[in-house]
C-alpha positions as CSV (number, residue, x, y, z in Angstrom):
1,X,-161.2,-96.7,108.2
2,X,-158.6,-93.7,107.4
3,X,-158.6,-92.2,104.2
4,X,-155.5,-91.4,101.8
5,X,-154.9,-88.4,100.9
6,X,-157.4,-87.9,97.5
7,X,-159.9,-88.9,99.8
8,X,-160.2,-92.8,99.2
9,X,-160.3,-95.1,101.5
10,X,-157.1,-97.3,102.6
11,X,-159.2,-100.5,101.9
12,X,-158.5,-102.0,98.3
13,X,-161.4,-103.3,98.3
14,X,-164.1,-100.6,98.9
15,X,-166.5,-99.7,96.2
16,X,-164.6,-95.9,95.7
17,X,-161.6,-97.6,95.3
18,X,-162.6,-100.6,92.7
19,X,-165.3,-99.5,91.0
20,X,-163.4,-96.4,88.6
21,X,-160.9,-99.1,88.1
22,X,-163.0,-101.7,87.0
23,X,-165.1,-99.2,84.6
24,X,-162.2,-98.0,83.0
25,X,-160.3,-101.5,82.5
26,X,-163.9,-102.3,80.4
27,X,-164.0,-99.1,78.1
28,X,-160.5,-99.6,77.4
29,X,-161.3,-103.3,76.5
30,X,-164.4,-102.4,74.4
31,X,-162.5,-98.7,73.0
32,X,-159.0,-100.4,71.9
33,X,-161.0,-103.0,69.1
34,X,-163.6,-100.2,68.2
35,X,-161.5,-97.6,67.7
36,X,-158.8,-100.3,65.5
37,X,-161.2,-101.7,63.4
38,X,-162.7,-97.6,62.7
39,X,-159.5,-96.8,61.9
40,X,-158.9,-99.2,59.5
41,X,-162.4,-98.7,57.9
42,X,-161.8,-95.1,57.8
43,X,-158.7,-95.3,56.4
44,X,-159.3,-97.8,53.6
45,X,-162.6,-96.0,52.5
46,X,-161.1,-92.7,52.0
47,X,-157.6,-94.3,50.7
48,X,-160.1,-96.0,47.5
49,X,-162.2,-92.7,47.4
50,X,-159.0,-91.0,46.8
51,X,-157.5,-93.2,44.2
52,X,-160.7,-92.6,42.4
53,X,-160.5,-88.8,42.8
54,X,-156.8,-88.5,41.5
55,X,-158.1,-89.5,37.8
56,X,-160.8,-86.7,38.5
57,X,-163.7,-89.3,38.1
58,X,-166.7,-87.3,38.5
59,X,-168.4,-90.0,40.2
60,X,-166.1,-90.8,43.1
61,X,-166.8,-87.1,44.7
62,X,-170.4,-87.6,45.5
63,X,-169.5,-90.7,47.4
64,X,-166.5,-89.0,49.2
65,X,-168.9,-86.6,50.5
66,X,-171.7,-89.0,51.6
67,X,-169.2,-91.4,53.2
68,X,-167.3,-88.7,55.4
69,X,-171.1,-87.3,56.5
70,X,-171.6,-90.9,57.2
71,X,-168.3,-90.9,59.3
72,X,-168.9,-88.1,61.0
73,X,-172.4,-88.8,62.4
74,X,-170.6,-91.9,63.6
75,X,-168.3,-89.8,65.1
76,X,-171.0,-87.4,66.8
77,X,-172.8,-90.1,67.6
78,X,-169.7,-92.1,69.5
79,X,-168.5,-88.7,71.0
80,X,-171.8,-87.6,72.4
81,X,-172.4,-91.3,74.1
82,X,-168.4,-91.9,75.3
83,X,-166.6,-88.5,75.1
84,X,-163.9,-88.6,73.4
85,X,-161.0,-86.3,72.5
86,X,-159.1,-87.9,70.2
87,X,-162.2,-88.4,67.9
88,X,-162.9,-84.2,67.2
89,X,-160.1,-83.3,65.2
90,X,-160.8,-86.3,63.0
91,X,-164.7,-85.0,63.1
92,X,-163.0,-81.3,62.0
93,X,-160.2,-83.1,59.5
94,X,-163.1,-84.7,58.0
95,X,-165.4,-81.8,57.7
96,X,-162.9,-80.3,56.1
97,X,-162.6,-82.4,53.8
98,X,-166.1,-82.0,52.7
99,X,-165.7,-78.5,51.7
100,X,-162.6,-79.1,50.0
101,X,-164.3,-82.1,48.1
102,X,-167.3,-80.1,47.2
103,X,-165.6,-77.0,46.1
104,X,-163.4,-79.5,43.9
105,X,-166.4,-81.6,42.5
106,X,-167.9,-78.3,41.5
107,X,-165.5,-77.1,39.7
108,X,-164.2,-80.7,38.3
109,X,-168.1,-80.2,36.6
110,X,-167.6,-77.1,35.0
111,X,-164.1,-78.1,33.3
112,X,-166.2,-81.4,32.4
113,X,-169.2,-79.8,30.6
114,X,-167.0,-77.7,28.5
C-alpha cells in the first residue's frame, strides 16, 4: 500500500487515517456544548456580580473574587486535561480581574468606614 505524501496511507480506511478524524469529530461534539454553556455561565455570573459592584455594595466584591478563583480552577483544571488555547487569556482576563477587584474592595472599605 503507497503512502501520500504526509505519510498516510492511500487506504481511507486504515487506523492512521480514521482514527485522528474520529477523535477530533468527538471533542468537537463534547467542546462546542461545554464551552457554550461556560460561556453563558461565565458571562451571567460576572454580568450580576457587576450590577452589584456599580452601587459599590460592599458585599458583592468578596463574591466577585471567590467566583473568578472558582472559574479559573475550572479553567486550569479543563486546560491541563484538554489543552486549550482559547481558554488562557480568559484564565489571564480573569486574574486580572481579581486584582483589580481587590484593590477596589479595599479601598471601597476605607471610604466606607469613614
Amino acid at each position: 500500500m503507497p503512502a501520500t505524501r504526509n505519510g498516510t496511507p492511500d487506504d481511507p480506511h486504515h487506523f492512521s487515517a480514521t482514527h485522528p478524524r474520529q477523535d477530533s469529530e468527538e471533542w468537537t461534539r463534547k467542546a462546542i456544548p461545554f464551552g457554550a454553556i461556560y460561556l453563558l455561565l461565565h458571562g451571567a455570573l460576572k454580568a450580576v456580580l457587576v450590577a452589584a459592584l456599580l452601587p459599590n455594595k460592599l458585599w458583592a466584591y468578596p463574591r466577585m473574587t471567590g467566583t473568578l478563583i472558582v472559574f479559573i480552577a475550572c479553567q486550569i483544571y479543563r486546560i491541563a486535561v484538554t489543552p486549550d488555547i482559547a481558554l488562557t487569556p480568559l484564565t489571564a482576563f480573569d486574574a486580572l480581574l481579581i486584582v483589580l477587584t481587590w484593590h477596589e474592595y479595599r479601598s471601597q472599605r476605607v471610604r466606607h468606614s469613614t
